[in-house]
N, C-alpha and C positions, 0 to 999 in steps of 0.2 A: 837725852832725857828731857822730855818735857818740864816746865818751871810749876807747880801747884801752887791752889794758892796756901795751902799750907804752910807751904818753901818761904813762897812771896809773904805772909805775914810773919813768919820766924825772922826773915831777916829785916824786916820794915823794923821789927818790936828789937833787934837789938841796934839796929840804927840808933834807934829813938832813946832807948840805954843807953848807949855809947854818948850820944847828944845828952842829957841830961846828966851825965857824968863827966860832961866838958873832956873826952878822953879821945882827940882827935886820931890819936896812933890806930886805938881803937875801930874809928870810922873806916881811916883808910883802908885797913884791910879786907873792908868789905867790895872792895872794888879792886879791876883787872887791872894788871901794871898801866895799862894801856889806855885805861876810864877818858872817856870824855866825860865832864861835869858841866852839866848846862844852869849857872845858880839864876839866868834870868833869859828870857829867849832875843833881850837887845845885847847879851855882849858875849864874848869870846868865849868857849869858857876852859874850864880848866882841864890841861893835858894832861894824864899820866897821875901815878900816887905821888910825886916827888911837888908839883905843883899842886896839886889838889891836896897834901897835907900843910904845904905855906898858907894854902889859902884857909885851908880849915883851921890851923893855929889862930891865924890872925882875928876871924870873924869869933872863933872861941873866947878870944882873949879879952872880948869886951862886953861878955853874957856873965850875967849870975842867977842860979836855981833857973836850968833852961827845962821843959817841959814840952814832950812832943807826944800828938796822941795820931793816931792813923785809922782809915779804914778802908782795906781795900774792895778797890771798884768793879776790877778783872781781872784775869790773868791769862797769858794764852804759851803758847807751846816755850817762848823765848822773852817772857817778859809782863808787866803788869805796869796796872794803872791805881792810885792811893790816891785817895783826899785825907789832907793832914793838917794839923793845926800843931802851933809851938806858942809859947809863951816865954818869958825870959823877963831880967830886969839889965838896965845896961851898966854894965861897972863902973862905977867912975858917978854915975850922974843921979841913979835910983829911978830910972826914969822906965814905968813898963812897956813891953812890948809884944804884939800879939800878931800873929803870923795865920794866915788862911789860905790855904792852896792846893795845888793838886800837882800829884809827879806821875813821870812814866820812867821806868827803869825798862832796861833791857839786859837780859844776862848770858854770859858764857859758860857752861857749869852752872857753878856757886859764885861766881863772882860779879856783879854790876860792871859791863862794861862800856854803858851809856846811862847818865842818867838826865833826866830835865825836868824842870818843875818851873811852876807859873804860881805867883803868891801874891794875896796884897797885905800889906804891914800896915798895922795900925800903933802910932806912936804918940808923945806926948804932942801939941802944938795941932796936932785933928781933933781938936776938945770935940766938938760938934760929932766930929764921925765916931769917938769914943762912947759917948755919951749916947748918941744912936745903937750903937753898938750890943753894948748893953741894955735898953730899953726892951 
């Protein structure tokens, strides 16, 4: 069965729930035992739901009121492409954070069993590029 993009933005939009409800258990489900998760295209990324929920705890664990909005680009018989944006504040510091990117998922059925995304983050200490940012 081919992926619609109907499919593809039902699951983008409970991603981004699941993300905004800090409810990692949540996320993983959305992906095949087997997921490759590519969180940057210089590093390794994460195997399987077993690691890719470590990894999701931990990057959860230092977001508060996270905020992801999406729109998707395409979709074709086994997968699609999203430009996305998130927002967040970091726990611990109050410091915000603003996310700009774009992913390509790949699916087996219902489930993501590749996903990759390319993002640039803008944080506290880029005064200039915040401040651009918003102009």
């Amino acid at each position: 069965m081919a992926l619609t993009e109907t499919t593809f933005d039902n699951w983008l939009q409970t991603f981004g729930q699941s993300w905004s409800a800090l409810d990692s258990d949540c996320i993983v489900e959305l992906f095949s035992e087997d997921v490759s998760f590519y969180w940057t295209p210089f590093e390794a990324p994460s195997k399987g739901r077993t690691a890719l929920l470590a990894a999701m705890r931990e990057r959860l664990s230092r977001q508060k009121d996270p905020v992801m909005d999406f729109e998707v680009i395409t979709t074709n018989e086994d997968g699609g492409w999203a430009h996305w944006t998130a927002s967040f504040t970091r726990d611990g510091t109050d410091d915000p954070v603003r996310i700009d990117g774009v992913l390509k998922a790949t699916f087996r059925g219902t489930e993501c069993s590749e996903y990759r995304q390319w993002q640039h983050v803008l944080e506290p200490g880029q005064g200039d590029l915040m401040r651009d940012f918003d102009a």
